[in-house]
Structure formats: structure tokens, C-alpha cells
C-alpha positions, 0 to 999 in steps of 0.5 A, a space after each residue: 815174409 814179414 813186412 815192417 814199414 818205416 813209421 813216419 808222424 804228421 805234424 800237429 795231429 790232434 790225438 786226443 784221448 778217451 772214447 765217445 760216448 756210444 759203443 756197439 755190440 753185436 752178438 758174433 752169430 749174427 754175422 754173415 760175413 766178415 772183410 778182408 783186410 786191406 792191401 798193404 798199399 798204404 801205413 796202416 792198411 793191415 789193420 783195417 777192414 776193406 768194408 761193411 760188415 755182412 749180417 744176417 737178414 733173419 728178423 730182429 737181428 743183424 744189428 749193433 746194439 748201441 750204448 750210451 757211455 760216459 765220456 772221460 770214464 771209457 777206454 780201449 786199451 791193447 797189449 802185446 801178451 804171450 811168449 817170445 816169438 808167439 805174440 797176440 793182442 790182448 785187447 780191452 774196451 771198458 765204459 761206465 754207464 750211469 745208473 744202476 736200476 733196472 735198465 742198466 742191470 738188465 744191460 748187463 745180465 743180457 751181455 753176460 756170457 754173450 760172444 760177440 763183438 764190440 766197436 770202440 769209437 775212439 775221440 779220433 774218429 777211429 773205431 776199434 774192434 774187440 772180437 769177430 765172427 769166428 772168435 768174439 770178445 766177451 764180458 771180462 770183468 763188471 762192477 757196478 755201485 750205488 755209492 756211498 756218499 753223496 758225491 760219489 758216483 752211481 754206475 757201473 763199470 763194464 770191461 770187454 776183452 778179447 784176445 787177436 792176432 792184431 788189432 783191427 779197425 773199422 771204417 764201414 757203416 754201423 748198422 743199428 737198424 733191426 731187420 724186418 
């Protein structure tokens, strides 16, 4: 059965756009287990996790791997593909590092073909995620420049998609920390 809600708007909500500038990514095998979702207890309940994400406990893995973005240059953005009556979410977050030296392109040769998932820190305070253990997201598209001119920009672009049946949100804790 299907459940749709009255939507209703908070007065003077503050929705600022853009995302913050660190991302995480993590590598889909090294979960051990994924949430559930929450009940449908509350507007926006069936989008968001019930609590932290289970690693594994092997020896320097089991973490989010963090990034630094440049704010005002990064997005989440998501739409709804496919035929009638067979929608998914199509899901992308995109973010710019500065820099294309050695540190940036290595951050990019590893993440290459990596399935895994990705958290997407919005300005709102709301994380989103790209991805899950049983169906990552992964690297769609990277272009990356030295620029030309002395007033244009050196960095790189990285795009990230992922394909869900909904939208998912994250409020657990965000381990950065490698086993030992």
C-alpha cells in the first residue's frame, strides 16, 4: 500500500544552498551492516536511517575517508528517472578540490572504479547518502584543469552517482577513524 502524507512548511526555515566543505567516502565492502530505515512515525521518517552505520573491524579499514571541498562549487542534486510506473532516484554529489598535483590526482586515480558510498554534508546540517553496501555509487564523471589564465581556477571536478529507490538520510556518527 502506498503512503503519502499531507506535506506541510515551517515558517521561516533557513535552507541554504550548497554542501559543506568535507565529504566521505568509504569503500561499499567494508561495511558490516547497513540500518534500517526509520517507522513512519514522523514527515520524513522513510528516508532516513534508524542509526550508525556497522563496519567491519579488520585493521586499517572500516572508515570514512574524508575530503576537503570547496565550498560554493559543490552540490547534491537528485531526480526522478525511468518509465511510468517504474521510477528511481537518480542521485549525484559533485565537489571541486583545489589543486591538481600529486595528492589531488592520486585522490582520484584511488577512487576510480571504487564502489562505495559517499556522505554528502549539505549547508542544512542534513547528510546525504549516494550509495549502500549492497548497491555503491561510484565515480561518473572527473575533469580536472590547470587553467589558463591567471584568474581562472586550478582544481578538479568530481561527480559521483548513484542510482536508489529513495533518497536516503544519515544522522548517525561518521567514523574517520581506521581500525587497529
Amino acid at each position: 500500500m502506498c503512503e503519502i502524507g499531507n506535506l506541510s512548511n515551517t515558517a521561516c526555515t533557513q535552507n541554504a544552498s550548497g554542501v559543506k566543505g568535507i565529504g566521505y567516502m568509504i569503500p561499499a565492502e567494508e561495511f558490516a551492516s547497513w540500518p534500517a530505515y526509520l517507522s513512519t512515525t514522523g514527515a520524513g521518517d522513510t528516508v532516513k536511517l534508524t542509526g550508525n552505520f556497522s563496519l567491519v573491524a579488520t585493521s586499517d579499514i572500516g572508515y570514512f575517508r574524508t575530503f576537503p571541498c570547496l565550498l560554493e562549487k559543490g552540490s547534491y542534486t537528485f531526480a526522478l528517472v525511468g518509465g511510468l510506473g517504474s521510477k528511481t532516484f537518480e542521485e549525484k554529489y559533485t565537489y571541486y578540490i583545489p589543486g591538481v598535483d600529486a595528492a589531488q590526482l592520486e585522490h582520484i586515480k584511488n577512487l576510480a572504479n571504487i564502489p562505495g558510498v559517499w556522505l554528502c554534508p549539505d549547508k542544512n546540517n542534513t547528510v546525504h547518502v549516494l550509495g549502500s553496501k549492497d548497491d555503491p555509487a561510484y565515480v561518473e564523471v572527473v575533469e580536472g584543469t590547470t587553467g589558463a589564465a591567471a584568474a581562472d581556477e586550478r582544481g578538479i571536478t568530481v561527480t559521483v552517482r548513484a542510482v536508489s529507490a529513495r533518497p536516503t538520510i544519515y544522522t548517525g556518527t561518521i567514523n574517520t577513524t581506521p581500525n587497529t
